[in-house]
C-alpha positions, -999 to +999 in steps of 0.1 A: +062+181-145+093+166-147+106+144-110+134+162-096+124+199-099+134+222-074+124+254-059+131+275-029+094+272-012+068+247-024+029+260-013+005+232-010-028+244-018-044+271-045-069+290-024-067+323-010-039+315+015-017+297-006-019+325-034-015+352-010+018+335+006+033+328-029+026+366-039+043+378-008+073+355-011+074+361-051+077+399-036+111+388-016+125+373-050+118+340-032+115+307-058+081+299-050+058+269-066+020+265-060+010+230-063-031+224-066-046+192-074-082+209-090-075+244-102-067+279-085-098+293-060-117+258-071-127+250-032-135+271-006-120+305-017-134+303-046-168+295-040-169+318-010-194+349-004-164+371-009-175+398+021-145+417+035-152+412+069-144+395+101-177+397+113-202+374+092-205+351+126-188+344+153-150+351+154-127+342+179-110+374+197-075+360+190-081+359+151-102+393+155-066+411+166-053+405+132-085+426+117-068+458+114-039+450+096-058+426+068-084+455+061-059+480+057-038+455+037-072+451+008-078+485+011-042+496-005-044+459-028-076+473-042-057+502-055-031+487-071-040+445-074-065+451-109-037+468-124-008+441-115-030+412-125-054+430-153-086+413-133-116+433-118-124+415-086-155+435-081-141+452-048-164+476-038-177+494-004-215+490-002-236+494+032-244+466+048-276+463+073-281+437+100-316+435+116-325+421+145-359+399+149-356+390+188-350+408+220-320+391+228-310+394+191-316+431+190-294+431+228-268+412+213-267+439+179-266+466+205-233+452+218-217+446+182-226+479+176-209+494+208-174+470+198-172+482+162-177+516+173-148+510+197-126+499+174-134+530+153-160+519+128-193+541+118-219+523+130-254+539+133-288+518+143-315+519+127-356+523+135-372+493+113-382+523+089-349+538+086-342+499+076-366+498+051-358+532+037-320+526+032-334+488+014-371+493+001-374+460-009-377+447+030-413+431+036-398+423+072-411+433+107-373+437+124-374+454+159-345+471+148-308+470+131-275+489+123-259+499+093-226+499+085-201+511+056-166+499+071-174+461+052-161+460+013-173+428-007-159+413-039-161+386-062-141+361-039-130+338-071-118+365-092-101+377-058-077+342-059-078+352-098-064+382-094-036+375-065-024+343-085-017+362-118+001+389-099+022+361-083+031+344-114+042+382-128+067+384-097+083+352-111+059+322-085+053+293-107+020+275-106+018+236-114-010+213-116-008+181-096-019+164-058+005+163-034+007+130-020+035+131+008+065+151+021+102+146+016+120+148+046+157+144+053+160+140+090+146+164+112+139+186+079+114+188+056+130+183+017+101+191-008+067+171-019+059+143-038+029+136-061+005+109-074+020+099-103+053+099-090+068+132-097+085+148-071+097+186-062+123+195-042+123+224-016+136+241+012+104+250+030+070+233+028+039+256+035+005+230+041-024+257+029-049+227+020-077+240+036-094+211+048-074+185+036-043+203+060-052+172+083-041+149+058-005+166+055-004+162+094-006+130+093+019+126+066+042+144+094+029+128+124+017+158+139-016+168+146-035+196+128-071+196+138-086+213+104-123+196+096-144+205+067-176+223+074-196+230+049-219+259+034-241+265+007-245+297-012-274+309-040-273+334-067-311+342-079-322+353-109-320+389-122-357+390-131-367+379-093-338+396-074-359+418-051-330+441-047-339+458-082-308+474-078-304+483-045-267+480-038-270+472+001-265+441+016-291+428+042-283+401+069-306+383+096-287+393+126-303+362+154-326+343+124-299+336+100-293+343+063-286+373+042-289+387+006-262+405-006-262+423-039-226+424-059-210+440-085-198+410-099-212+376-098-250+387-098-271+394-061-265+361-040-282+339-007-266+321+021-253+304+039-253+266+059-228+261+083-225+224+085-204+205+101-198+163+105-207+161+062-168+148+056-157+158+023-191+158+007-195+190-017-230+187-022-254+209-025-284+197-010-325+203-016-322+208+025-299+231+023-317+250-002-348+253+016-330+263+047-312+293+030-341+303+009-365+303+041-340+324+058-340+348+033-374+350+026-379+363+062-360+393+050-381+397+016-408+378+008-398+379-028-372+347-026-382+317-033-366+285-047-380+293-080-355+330-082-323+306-077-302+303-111-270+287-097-261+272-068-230+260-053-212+245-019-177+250-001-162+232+025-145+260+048-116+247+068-122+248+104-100+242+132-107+229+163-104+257+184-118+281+158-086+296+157-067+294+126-030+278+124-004+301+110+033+296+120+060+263+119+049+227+120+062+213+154+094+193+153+102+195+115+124+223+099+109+244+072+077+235+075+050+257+077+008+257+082-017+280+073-048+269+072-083+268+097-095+302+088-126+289+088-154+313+064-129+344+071-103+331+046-108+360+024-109+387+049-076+372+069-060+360+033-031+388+031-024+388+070-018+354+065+000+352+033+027+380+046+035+362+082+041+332+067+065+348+038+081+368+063+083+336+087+099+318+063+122+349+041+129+370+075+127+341+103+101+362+118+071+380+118+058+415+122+025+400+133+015+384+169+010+348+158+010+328+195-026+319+191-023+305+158+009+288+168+000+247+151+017+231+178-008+242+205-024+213+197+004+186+205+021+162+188+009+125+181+021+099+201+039+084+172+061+107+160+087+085+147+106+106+119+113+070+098+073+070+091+070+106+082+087+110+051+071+102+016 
């Protein structure tokens, strides 16, 4: 790419939030550029267990206000995004059944069940023979569970796939390089540069590097508190997938671990949540055991030998759990999303439309205060003559 280039928004970062914030702005006729350094959905979105939910594990309450308005937003993008992209992400509504192996996990399933209920959701529980008639394949002894059908899946890297072609088509440009630093001009942030040397000029800045948002804090001597945490997922092997077909998804609600059958990408195990690795992508023969062990307390029929592919992510997490979504502090036109944790997917068009309209409209339909970035302060050493790059 030729030095020099300008547009009105550069995005930093090809996951699910970065895709999802140049569709929106490509939507406003905005001049939008993605920059990734590895390839679109390569790290976390991409690799991700792709289940349309905020409720895989614990979720702060702040993010959880947000839930509506995502679900309802991939419920209308699944009748429309295959179509504007030509890509099948595999979106489908399949029930999902949580079990519940302890007294205080079956107590703590009985409350889930009482929220979701309250926010509107069908949720029945289950007898441990109801369990096993809705997934035959369960050699489990659960004291109980609920069943749901308010959580669509898809295939989460055909989901980035899908919401990066449909940018381009609205006119967003996607380029392959690292970003390296940010051009500022003053108080204002004035486009990226990259290794090699190549720069691109901007207007606004949006940091959606998952993990590596940190990095670009530091560049602007502010602090963003995202860490890498990392998780491990399984596919097995259609001959030993005990699911035979079975399109429910099963999850150890208080022992860990699920096995969830998809339409695209074959029936997968998971996950680790593992935090303090650094960077370190691994997939590990710990790892593997631990997943396999947890699902092989929900059918017997897993074991390492059923796995045919295996692969990690590194989830950015922030420090309060909460994600940051909103204006870098002290710096014009620049912007943060990122910290989402393992809910990137579910919380990806939320996301992506505050921060277009943020940045197109000065403001957004959405409550952002908890997700404001400069909750966490500034550094010390904020001298604007070391921020720029």
């Amino acid at each position: 790419m030729a030095g020099g280039r300008a547009a009105d928004v550069v995005v930093a970062g090809g996951g699910i939030i970065g895709c999802f914030v140049a569709y929106y702005l490509a939507q406003r006729g905005v001049r939008v550029v993605v920059v990734e350094a590895t390839g679109i959905g390569s790290q976390a979105s991409g690799r991700a267990a792709g289940i349309i939910t905020p409720s895989w594990g614990p979720v702060p309450k702040e993010i959880l206000n947000l839930h509506p308005a995502t679900f309802r937003m991939h419920v209308e993008l699944a009748t429309r995004l295959p179509d504007e992209s030509g890509i099948d992400y595999g979106y489908e509504l399949i029930p999902h059944v949580r079990l519940a192996f302890t007294g205080a996990g079956a107590a703590g399933l009985r409350q889930w069940q009482r929220e979701r209920e309250a926010e509107g959701g069908r949720v029945r529980w289950l007898a441990p023979e109801d369990a096993r008639k809705l997934a035959p394949w369960l050699t489990c002894e659960p004291l109980g569970g609920v069943v749901t059908e308010i959580e669509p899946q898809c295939d989460a890297f055909e989901l980035v796939r899908a919401v990066a072609r449909a940018a381009r088509r609205r006119g967003a440009e996607f380029v392959a390089g690292r970003v390296a630093g940010i051009k500022t001009e003053g108080d204002r942030v004035a486009g990226v540069s990259l290794e090699g040397g190549a720069t691109l000029s901007a207007g606004a800045v949006v940091l959606a590097m998952g993990p590596w948002t940190g990095l670009a804090g530091e560049w602007l001597k502010v602090r963003l508190p995202v860490a890498p945490q990392r998780g491990q997922l399984f596919t097995l092997s259609e001959g030993a997938d005990p699911t035979a077909g079975e399109r429910v998804g099963v999850w150890s609600w208080d022992l860990g671990g699920f096995i969830l059958p998809k339409r695209i990408g074959g029936t997968i195990i998971g996950t680790t949540r593992e935090d303090g690795v650094g960077f370190d992508r691994s997939v590990t023969a710990e790892g593997r055991r631990a997943v396999v062990a947890n699902a092989a307390l929900i059918s017997g029929a897993v074991s390492e030998g059923a796995i045919v592919s295996e692969r990690a992510c590194l989830r950015p997490v922030s420090e309060d759990a909460n994600p940051l979504i909103g204006a870098v502090p002290g710096w014009r036109g620049a912007y943060v999303a990122s910290g989402h944790g393992g809910n990137g997917i579910h919380f990806g068009p939320v996301t992506g439309l505050a921060v277009a309209e943020l940045i197109a409209d000065g403001k957004s339909r959405f409550d952002l205060t908890a997700f404001r970035p400069d909750r966490f302060g500034v550094h010390a050493a904020c001298a604007r003559s070391g921020a720029g790059a």
